[in-house]
C-alpha positions as CSV (number, residue, x, y, z in Angstrom):
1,X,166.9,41.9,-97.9
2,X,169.7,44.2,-99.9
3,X,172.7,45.0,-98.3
4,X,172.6,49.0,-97.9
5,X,176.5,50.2,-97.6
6,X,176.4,52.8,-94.4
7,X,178.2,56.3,-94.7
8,X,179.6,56.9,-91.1
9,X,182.0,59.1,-90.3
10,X,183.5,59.0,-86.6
11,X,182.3,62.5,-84.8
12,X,180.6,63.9,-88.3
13,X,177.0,65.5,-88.5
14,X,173.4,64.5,-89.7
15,X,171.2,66.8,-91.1
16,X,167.3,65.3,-91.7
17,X,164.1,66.8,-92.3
18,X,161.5,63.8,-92.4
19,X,157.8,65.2,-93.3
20,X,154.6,63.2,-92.8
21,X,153.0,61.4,-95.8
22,X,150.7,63.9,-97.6
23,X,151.9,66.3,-95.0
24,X,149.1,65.7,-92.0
25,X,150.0,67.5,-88.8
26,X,150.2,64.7,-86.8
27,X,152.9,66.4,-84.9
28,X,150.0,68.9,-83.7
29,X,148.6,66.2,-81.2
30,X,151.2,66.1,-77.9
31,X,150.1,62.2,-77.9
32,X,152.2,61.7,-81.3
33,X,155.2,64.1,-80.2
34,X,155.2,61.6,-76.9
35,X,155.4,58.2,-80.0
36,X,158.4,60.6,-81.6
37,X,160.2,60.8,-78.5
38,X,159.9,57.2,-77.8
39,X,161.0,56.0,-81.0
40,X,164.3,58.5,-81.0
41,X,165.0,56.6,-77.8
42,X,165.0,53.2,-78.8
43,X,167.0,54.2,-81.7
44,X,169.9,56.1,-79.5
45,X,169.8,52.6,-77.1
46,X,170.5,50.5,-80.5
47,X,173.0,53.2,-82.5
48,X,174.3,55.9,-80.0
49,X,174.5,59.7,-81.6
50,X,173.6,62.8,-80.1
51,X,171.1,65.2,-80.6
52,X,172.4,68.4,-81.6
53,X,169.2,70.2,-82.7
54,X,165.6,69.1,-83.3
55,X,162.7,70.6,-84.7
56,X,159.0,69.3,-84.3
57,X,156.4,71.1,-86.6
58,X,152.9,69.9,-87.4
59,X,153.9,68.3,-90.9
60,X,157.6,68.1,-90.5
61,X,160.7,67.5,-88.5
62,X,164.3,68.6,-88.8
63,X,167.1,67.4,-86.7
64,X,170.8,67.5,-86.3
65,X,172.3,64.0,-85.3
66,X,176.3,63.9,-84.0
67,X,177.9,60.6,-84.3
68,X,180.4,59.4,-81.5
């Protein structure tokens, strides 16, 4: 498995826009929002940050991550 080097910079912000292979709007059905939600959880429980914004669109979503 390579050994990916990590930017981190104590307190600095994350901008990402992920968008859903061949853009489906699988973000349409509440069911899938519920799966985003969960899997932003586990994340924060392994690697804390804070959520300063988030966007969920059908084909896309943006969010703004703070780190501690």
């Amino acid at each position: 498995m390579p050994n990916y080097q990590r930017a981190y910079t104590p307190g600095g912000a994350i901008f990402l826009t992920l968008v859903t292979f061949n853009r489906r709007p699988i973000f349409a059905e509440a069911d899938n929002v519920k799966r985003l939600r969960q899997a932003v959880a586990a994340v924060k429980a392994e690697m804390p940050f804070d959520i300063a914004a988030a966007v969920v669109l059908p084909d896309h979503i943006h969010f703004v991550w703070t780190l501690p």
